[in-house]
C-alpha positions as CSV (number, residue, x, y, z in Angstrom):
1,X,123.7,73.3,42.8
2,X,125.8,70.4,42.6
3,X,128.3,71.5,45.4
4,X,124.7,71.8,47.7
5,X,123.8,67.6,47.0
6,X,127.5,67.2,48.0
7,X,127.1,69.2,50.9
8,X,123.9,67.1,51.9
9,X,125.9,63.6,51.4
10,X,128.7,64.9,53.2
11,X,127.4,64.2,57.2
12,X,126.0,61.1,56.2
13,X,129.0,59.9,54.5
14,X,130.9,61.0,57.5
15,X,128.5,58.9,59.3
16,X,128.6,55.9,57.2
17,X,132.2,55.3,57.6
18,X,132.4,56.1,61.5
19,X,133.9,52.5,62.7
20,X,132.7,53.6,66.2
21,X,129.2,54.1,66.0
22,X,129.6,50.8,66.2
23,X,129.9,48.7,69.6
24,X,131.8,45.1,70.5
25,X,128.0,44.2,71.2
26,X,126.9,44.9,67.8
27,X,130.0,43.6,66.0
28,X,129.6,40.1,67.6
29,X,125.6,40.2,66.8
30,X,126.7,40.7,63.5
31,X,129.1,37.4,63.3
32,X,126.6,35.6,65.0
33,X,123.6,36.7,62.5
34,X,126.0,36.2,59.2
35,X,127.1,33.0,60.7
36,X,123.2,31.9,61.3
37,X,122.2,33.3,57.7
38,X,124.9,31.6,55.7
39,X,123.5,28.9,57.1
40,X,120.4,29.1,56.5
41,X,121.2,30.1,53.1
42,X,123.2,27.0,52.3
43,X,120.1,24.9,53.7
44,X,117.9,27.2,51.3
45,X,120.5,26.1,48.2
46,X,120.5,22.8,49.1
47,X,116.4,22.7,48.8
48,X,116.8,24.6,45.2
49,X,119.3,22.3,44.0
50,X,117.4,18.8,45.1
51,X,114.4,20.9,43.5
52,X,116.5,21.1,40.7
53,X,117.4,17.1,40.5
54,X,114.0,16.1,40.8
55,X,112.8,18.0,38.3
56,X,115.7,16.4,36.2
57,X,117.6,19.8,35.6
58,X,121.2,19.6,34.8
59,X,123.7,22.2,36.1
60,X,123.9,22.7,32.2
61,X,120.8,23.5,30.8
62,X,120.2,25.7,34.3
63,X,122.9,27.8,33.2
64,X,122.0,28.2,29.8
65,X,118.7,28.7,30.5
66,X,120.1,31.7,33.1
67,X,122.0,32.7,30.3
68,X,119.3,32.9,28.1
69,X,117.3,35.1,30.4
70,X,119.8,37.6,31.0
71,X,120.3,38.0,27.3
72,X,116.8,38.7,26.9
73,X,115.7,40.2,29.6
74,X,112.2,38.4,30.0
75,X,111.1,34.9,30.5
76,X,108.1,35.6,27.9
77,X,110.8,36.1,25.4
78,X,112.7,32.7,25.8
79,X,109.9,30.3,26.8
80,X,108.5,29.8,23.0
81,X,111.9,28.4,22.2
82,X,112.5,25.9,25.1
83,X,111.1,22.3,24.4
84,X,107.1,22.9,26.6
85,X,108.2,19.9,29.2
86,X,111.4,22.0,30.0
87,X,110.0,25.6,30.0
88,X,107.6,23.9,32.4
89,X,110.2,22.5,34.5
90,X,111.8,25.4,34.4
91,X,109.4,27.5,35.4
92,X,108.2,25.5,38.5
93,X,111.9,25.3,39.6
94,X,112.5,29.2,39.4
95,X,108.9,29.8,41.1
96,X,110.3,27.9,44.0
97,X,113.3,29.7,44.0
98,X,111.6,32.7,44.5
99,X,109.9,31.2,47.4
100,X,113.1,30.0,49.0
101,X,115.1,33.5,48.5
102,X,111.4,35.1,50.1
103,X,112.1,32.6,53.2
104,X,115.6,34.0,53.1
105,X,114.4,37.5,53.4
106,X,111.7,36.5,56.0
107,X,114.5,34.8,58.0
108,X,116.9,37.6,58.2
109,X,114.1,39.9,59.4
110,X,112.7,37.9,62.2
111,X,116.7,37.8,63.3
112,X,117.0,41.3,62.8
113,X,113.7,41.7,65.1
114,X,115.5,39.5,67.8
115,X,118.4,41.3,67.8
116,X,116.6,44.6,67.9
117,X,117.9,45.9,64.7
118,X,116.2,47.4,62.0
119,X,116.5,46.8,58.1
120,X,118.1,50.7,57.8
121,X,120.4,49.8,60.8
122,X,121.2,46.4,59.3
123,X,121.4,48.1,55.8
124,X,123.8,50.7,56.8
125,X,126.4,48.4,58.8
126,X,127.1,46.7,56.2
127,X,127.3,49.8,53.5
128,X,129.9,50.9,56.7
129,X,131.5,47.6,57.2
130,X,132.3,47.5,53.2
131,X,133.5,51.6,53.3
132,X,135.4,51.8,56.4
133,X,138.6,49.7,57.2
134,X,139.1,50.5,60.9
135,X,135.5,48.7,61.4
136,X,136.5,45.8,59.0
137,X,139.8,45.4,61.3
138,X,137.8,45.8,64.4
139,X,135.7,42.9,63.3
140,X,138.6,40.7,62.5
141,X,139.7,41.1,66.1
142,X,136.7,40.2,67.7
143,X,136.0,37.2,65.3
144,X,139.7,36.1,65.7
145,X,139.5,36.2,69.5
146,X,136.2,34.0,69.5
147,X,137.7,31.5,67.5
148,X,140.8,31.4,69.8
C-alpha cells in the first residue's frame, strides 16, 4: 500500500521540479508580480504599524502580546489578564491586520487574473521554484540580465 501513494506522488513530483515547464515569459511575470507584491506588502506594513502608533502600541508589548498568544493558543485565553484599555487596543489593531493581510490576498489575485495565472499555477511555481535549482538559476539569469 504505501509503495502505491508513492507511486501516485511520483509523476507529480516529477512535474513539480520540471524547470522547463516553465517559459522566459512566465519567469519575468513572476519577477514583475513579486516585485509589485513586496511592495504592496511593505505599504500594507507600513499601514499596520502607523495603526500600531496611533493606538499607542510599543514594538514591546506587540511582541509580548504575540508571545502570549502563541503560548496559549487563543486570544479568549489571554485577554482576562491584559489591562481592558490594552486588550481593546489590541484587539482593534489585530482586526485591522486581518483586514490588511485580506487586501494582501485580494491583491495578489486580481494580479494573478491579469496575468492569466491561476492560484494552483501560481501555488505550484513557487513549490517548483523552492524544489528545483535549474529553475532557481534560470531565474537569476533573467533577473540579472534585467537589471544589467
Amino acid at each position: 500500500m504505501r509503495y502505491l501513494v508513492l507511486l501516485l506522488f511520483i509523476p507529480i513530483w516529477g512535474w513539480a521540479q520540471n524547470s522547463e515547464a516553465y517559459s522566459d515569459e512566465d519567469l519575468k511575470n513572476y519577477l514583475e508580480l513579486s516585485h509589485k507584491l513586496n511592495a504592496f506588502k511593505a505599504a500594507q506594513m507600513e499601514f499596520a504599524h502607523r495603526m500600531q502608533s496611533e493606538l499607542q502600541i510599543s514594538d514591546r508589548e506587540m511582541q509580548q502580546t504575540i508571545g502570549l498568544l502563541k503560548k496559549r493558543g487563543n486570544w479568549d485565553l489571554v485577554k482576562p489578564d491584559l489591562d481592558e484599555d490594552f486588550a481593546t487596543r489590541f484587539d482593534s489593531l489585530m482586526t485591522y491586520r486581518a483586514f490588511l493581510k485580506d487586501r494582501v490576498k485580494s491583491y495578489l489575485s486580481q494580479e494573478l487574473v491579469l496575468l492569466g495565472w491561476t492560484e494552483d499555477f501560481y501555488q505550484h511555481f513557487l513549490l517548483t521554484l523552492e524544489a528545483d535549482p535549474a529553475l532557481q538559476e534560470r531565474i537569476l539569469k533573467i533577473k540579472n540580465s534585467n537589471s544589467q
